[in-house]
C-alpha positions in Angstrom: 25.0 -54.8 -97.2 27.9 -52.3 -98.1 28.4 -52.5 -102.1 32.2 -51.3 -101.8 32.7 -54.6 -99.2 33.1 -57.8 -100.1 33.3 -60.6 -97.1 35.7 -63.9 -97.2 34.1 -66.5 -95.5 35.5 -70.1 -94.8 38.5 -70.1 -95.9 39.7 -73.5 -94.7 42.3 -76.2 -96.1 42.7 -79.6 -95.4 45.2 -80.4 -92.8 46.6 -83.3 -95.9 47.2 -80.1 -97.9 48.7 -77.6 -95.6 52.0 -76.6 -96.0 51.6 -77.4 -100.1 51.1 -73.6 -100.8 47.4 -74.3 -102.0 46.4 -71.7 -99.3 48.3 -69.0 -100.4 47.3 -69.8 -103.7 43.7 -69.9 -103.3 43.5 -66.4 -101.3 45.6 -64.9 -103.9 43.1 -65.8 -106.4 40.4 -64.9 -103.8 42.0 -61.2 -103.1 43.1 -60.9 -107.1 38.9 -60.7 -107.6 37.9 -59.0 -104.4 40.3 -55.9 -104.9 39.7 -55.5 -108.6 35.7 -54.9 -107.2 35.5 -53.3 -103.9 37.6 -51.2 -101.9 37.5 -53.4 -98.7 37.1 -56.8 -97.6 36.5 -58.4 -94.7 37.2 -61.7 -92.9 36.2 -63.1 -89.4 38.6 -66.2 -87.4 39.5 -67.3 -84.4 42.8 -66.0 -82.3 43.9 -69.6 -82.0 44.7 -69.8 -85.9 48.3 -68.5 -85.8 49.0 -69.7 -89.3 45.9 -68.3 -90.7 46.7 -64.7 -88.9 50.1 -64.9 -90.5 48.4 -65.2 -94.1 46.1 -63.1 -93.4 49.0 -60.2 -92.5 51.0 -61.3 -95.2 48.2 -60.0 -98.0 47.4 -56.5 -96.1 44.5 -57.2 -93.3 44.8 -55.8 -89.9 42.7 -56.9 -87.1 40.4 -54.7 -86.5 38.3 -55.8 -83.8 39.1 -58.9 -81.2 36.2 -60.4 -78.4 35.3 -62.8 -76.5 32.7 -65.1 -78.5 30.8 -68.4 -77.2 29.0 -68.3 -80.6 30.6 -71.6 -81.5 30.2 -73.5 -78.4 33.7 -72.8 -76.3 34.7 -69.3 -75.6 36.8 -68.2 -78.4 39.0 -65.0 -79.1 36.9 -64.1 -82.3 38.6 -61.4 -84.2 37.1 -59.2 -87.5 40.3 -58.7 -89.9 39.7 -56.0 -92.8 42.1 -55.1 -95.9 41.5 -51.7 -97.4 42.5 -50.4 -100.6 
């Protein structure tokens, strides 16, 4: 709804292809065409995905918002990451 947002949704690997780089690689590629078009983006996970937080960190978001969700089925720490220009 916001033109000067864009929204990154399911971002998920393969657990065969973790630890390869291919994640890093594809959110670079991901972030290279987000930033050169909006000023923020925006990403929604789960608390429990440690390794995905640290990604997301390591290219600028910051957690913005954290809550309780059932939304899924089990009661997970949902969180709203953004990255602003």
């Amino acid at each position: 709804a916001d033109p000067a947002q864009a929204q990154l949704r399911w971002f998920i690997i393969s657990d065969a292809l973790r630890g390869k780089g291919l994640g890093r690689r594809l959110m670079q590629a991901a972030m290279d065409f987000a930033t050169a078009r909006y000023a923020r983006v925006r990403l929604d996970t789960f608390g429990a995905l440690h390794a995905a937080r640290h990604l997301y960190e390591g290219f600028g978001f910051r957690k913005v918002l954290e809550r309780p969700s059932t939304e899924w089925g089990p009661e997970v720490r949902e969180q709203h990451w953004e990255w602003t220009r």
